[in-house]
C-alpha positions in Angstrom: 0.0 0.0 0.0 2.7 2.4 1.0 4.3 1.6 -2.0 1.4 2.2 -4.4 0.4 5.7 -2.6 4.1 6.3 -3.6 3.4 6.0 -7.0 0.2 7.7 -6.8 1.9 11.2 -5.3 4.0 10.4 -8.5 1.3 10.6 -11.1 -0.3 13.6 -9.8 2.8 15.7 -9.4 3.9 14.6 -13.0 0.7 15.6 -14.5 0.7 19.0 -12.6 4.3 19.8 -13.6 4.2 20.0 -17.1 2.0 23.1 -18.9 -1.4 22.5 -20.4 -1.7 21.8 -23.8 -4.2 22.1 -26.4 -31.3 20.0 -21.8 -32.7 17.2 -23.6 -36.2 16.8 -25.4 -35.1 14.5 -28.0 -36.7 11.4 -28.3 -34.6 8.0 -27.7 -33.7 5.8 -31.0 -35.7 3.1 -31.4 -34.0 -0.1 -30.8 -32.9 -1.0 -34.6 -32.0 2.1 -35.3 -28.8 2.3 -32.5 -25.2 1.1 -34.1 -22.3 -0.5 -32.1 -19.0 1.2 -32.7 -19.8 3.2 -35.7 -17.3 4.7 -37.1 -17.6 8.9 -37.6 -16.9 10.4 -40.7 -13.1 10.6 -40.8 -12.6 6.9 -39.4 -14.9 5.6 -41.9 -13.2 5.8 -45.3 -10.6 4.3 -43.7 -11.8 1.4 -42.0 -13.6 1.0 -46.0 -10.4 1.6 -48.0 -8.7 -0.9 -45.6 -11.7 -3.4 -45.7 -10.3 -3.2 -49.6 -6.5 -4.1 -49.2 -5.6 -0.2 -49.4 -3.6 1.7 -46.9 -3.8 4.9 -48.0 -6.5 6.6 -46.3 -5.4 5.1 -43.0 -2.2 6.8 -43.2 -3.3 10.5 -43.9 -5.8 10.3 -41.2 -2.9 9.5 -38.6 -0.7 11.6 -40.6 -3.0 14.5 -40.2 -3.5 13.9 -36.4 0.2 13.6 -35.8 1.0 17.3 -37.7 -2.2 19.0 -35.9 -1.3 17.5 -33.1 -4.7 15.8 -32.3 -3.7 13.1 -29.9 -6.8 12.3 -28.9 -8.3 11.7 -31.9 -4.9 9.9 -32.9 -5.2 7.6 -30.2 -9.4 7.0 -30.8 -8.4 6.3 -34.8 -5.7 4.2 -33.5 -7.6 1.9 -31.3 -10.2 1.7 -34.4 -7.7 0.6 -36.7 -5.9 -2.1 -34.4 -8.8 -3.8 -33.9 -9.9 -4.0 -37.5 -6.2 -5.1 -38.3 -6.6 -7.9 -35.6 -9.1 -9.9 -38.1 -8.0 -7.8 -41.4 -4.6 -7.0 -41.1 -3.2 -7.6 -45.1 -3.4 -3.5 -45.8 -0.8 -2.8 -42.7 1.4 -5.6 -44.0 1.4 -3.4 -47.5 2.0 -0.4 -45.4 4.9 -1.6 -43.7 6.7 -2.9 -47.3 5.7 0.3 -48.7 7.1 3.0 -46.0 8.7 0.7 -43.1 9.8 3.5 -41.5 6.3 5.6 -41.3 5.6 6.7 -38.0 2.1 6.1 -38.1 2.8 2.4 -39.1 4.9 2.1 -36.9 2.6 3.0 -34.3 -0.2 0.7 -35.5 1.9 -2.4 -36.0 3.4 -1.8 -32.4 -0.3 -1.4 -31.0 -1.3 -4.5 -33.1 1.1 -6.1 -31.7 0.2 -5.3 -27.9 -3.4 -6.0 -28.5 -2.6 -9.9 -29.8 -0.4 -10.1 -26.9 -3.2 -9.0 -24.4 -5.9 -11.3 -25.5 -3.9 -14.2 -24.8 -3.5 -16.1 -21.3 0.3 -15.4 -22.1 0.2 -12.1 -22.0 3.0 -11.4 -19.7 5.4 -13.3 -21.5 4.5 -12.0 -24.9 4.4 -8.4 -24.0 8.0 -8.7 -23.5 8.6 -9.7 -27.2 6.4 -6.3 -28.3 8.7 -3.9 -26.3 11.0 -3.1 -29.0 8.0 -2.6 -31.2 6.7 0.2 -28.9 9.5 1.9 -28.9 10.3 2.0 -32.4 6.8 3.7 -32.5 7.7 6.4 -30.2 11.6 7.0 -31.4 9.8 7.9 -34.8 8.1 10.9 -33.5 9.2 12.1 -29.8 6.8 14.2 -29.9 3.9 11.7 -29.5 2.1 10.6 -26.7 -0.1 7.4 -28.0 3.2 5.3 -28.2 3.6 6.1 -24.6 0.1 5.3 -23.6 0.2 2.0 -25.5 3.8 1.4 -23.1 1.5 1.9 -20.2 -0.9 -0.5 -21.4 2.4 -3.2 -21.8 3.7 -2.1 -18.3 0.6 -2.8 -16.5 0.3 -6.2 -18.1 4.2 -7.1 -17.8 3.7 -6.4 -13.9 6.5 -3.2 -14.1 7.5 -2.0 -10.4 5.9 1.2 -9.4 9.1 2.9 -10.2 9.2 1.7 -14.3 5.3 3.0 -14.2 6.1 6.0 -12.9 9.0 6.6 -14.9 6.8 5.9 -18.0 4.6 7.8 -17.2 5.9 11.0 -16.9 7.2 10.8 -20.3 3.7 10.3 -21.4 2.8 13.7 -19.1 5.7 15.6 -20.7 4.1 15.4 -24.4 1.1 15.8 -23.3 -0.5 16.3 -19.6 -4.1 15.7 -20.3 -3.8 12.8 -22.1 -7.1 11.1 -21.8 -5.5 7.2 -22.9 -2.6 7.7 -20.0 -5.0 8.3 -18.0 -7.2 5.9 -18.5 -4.0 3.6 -18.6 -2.6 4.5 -15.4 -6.0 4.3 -13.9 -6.5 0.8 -15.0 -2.5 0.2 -13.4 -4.4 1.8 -9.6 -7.2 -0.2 -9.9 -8.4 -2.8 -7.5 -8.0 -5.5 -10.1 -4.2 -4.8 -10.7 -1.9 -3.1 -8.3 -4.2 -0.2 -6.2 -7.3 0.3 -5.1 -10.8 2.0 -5.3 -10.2 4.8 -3.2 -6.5 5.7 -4.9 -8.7 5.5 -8.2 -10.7 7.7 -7.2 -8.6 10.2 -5.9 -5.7 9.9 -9.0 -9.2 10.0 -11.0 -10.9 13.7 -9.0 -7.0 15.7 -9.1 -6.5 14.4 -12.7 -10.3 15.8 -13.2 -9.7 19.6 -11.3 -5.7 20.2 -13.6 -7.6 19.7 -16.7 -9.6 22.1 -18.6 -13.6 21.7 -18.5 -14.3 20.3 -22.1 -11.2 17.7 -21.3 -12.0 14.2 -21.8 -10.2 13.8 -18.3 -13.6 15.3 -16.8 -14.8 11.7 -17.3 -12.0 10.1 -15.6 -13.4 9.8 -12.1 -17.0 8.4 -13.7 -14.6 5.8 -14.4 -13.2 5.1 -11.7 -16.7 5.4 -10.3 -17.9 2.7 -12.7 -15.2 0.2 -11.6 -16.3 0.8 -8.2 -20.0 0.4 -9.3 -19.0 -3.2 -11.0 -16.8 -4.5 -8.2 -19.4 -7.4 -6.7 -17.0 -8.1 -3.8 -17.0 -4.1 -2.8 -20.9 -3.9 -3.0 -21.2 -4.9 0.4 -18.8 -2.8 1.9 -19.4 0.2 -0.3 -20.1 3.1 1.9 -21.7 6.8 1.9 -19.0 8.8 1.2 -17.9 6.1 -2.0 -21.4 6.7 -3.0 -21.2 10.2 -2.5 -18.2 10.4 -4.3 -19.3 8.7 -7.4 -22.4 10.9 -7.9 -19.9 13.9 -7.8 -18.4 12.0 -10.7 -21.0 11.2 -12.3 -22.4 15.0 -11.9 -19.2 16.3 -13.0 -19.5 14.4 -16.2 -22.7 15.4 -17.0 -21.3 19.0 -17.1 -18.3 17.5 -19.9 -21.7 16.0 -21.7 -23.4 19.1 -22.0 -20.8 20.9 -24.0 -21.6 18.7 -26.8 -24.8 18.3 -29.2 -26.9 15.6 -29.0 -25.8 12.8 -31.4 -22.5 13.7 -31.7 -19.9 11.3 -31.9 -17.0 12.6 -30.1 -18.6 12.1 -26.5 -20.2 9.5 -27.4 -18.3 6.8 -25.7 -18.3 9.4 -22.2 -22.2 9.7 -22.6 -22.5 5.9 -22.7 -20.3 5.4 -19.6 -22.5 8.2 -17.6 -25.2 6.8 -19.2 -24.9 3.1 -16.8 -23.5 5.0 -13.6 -26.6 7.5 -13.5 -28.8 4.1 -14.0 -26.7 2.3 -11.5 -27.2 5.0 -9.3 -31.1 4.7 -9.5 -30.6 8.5 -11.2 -32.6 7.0 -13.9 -34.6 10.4 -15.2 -31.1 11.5 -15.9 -29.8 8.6 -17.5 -32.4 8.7 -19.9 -31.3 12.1 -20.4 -27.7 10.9 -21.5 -29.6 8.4 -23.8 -31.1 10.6 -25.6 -27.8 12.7 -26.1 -26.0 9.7 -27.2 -28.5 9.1 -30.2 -27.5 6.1 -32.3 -23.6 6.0 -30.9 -23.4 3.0 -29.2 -19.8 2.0 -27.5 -18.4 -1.4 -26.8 -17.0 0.3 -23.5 -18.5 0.3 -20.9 -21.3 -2.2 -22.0 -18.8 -4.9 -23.3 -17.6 -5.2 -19.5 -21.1 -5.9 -17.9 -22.6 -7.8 -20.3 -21.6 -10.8 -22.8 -23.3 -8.9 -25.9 -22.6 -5.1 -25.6 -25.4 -3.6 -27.7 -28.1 -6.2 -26.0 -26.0 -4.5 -22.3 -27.3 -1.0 -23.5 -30.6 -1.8 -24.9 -31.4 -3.4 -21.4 -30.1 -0.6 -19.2 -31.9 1.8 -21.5 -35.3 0.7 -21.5 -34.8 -0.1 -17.8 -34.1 3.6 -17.1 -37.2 4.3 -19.6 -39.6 1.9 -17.4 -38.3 3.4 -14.0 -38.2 7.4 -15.1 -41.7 6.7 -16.0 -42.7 5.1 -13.2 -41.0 7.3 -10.6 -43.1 10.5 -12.3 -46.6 8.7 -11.9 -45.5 8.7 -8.1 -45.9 12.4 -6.8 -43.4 12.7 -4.1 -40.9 9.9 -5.1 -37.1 11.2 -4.7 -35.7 12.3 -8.4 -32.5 10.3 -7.8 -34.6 7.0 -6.6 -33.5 3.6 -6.4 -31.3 2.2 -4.2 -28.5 4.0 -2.9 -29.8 7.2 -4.8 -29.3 10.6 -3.3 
């Protein structure tokens, strides 16, 4: 413990020390009408050219993102196109003969490369083999972050000390502070499942939340956090009123990040659908529904993917739920707005 509260003093003071970079009256979807992972209108030709064998429109999206600088939208297209390649992978293995030196193929053959490793029961021992891999991808362009977030990903599941985390992760800090992927990354290395705990989640998750600007994706970060507690069967029990408290802060907090954005929009869509099961978790279900309605037809394998064995049946469930219980908490005059158990 002493250890990981270490580390945890070492996160937050990396993050701090480096300078900041760059209503609802809509009616729900009806069922058929909500997609799973669709892409948005720059990932799209891609994902089609490479469904043909062609490589090219891959590599000026990421080319783009790496000159603007759009890491966050690097690191989304990135994730896209490594999972694609993980079924379909013959138009990187053109991309690589044509240019082997491209950054951006670089990157996606290294994050390829960790995701293969990851889904097997090896994954320690062949996460060790990708290293090298990884950091080819960030010596190509120092200026990157994703490479960095992706060697987070790889320390976590290689077991790294607290020191090689740490260390790792203020690299990732120096290019950019706000990262949301590092983030995520080093909150997934705090969490109860790996080498911290829910409270240390909670609080990397509510500083990381306060240094980083209001329309940051890091304003989600301790609805996160929040949602692992929410999922942890074994804390249920134990769970107490300030955890709860605390994860309604979150979850209010991220409803202000929500509300920046139009309804249907894309970009927060994945945020919206994460708020989206800790308002209904929370028996906030007049809110939820809310969310719903803001996340139109985007539909995101995260966080439905980790609660239920088909994602899109996960959030057609907890949707219509919410639907049956907003309506059923207005026919009562007097019922508390946030009802449900635990509600506040």
């Amino acid at each position: 413990m002493v250890c990981t509260m270490a580390l945890l003093r070492t996160l937050l003071r990396s993050a701090r020390s480096f300078p900041y970079g760059p209503g609802v009256t809509a009616e729900l979807p009806p069922d058929d009408a909500v997609l799973l992972d669709a892409p948005d209108e720059r990932l799209a030709p891609a994902l089609v050219s490479a469904a043909l064998g062609d490589f090219e429109h891959a590599a000026k999206l990421l080319a783009v993102t790496r000159d603007a600088a759009e890491w966050e939208t690097r690191d989304r297209c990135l994730t896209r196109l490594v999972a694609f390649a993980g079924s379909r992978d013959e138009w990187l293995t053109r991309w690589l003969a044509a240019a082997p030196r491209d950054p951006d193929a670089l990157l996606v053959k290294a994050g390829l490369a960790v995701r293969r490793a990851w889904a097997s029961p090896a994954h320690a021992e062949l996460l060790r083999d990708v290293a090298p891999l990884i950091t080819a991808a960030a010596e190509a362009d120092p200026r990157d972050p994703v490479p960095w977030r992706l060697a987070l990903d790889h320390a976590r599941g290689t077991h790294a000390t607290h020191t090689v985390f740490g260390e790792l992760w203020e690299q990732a800090v120096r290019r950019s502070p706000h990262h949301h992927g590092c983030h995520v990354a080093a909150l997934e290395y705090l969490s109860a499942s790996w080498y911290g705990s829910h409270r240390e989640c909670l609080d990397f998750a509510e500083r990381a939340a306060e240094d980083a600007a209001g329309d940051s994706l890091v304003q989600t970060l301790p609805a996160r956090a929040a949602f692992a507690l929410l999922c942890d069967e074994r804390a249920a029990a134990r769970r107490t009123s300030v955890q709860d408290d605390r994860i309604d802060a979150a979850a209010d907090l991220a409803i202000g990040f929500s509300s920046l954005f139009p309804a249907g929009d894309p970009w927060p869509a994945e945020a919206r659908n994460l708020l989206a099961y800790v308002l209904a978790a929370r028996g906030r279900d007049a809110e939820a529904l809310e969310q719903f309605a803001l996340i139109g037809p985007y539909v995101t394998s995260f966080p439905w993917a980790r609660v239920s064995e088909d994602a899109l049946d996960g959030f057609l469930r907890t949707r219509s739920g919410a639907r049956l219980r907003a309506a059923s908490s207005a026919a009562l005059p007097g019922r508390p707005g946030h009802g449900g158990p635990g509600g506040h």
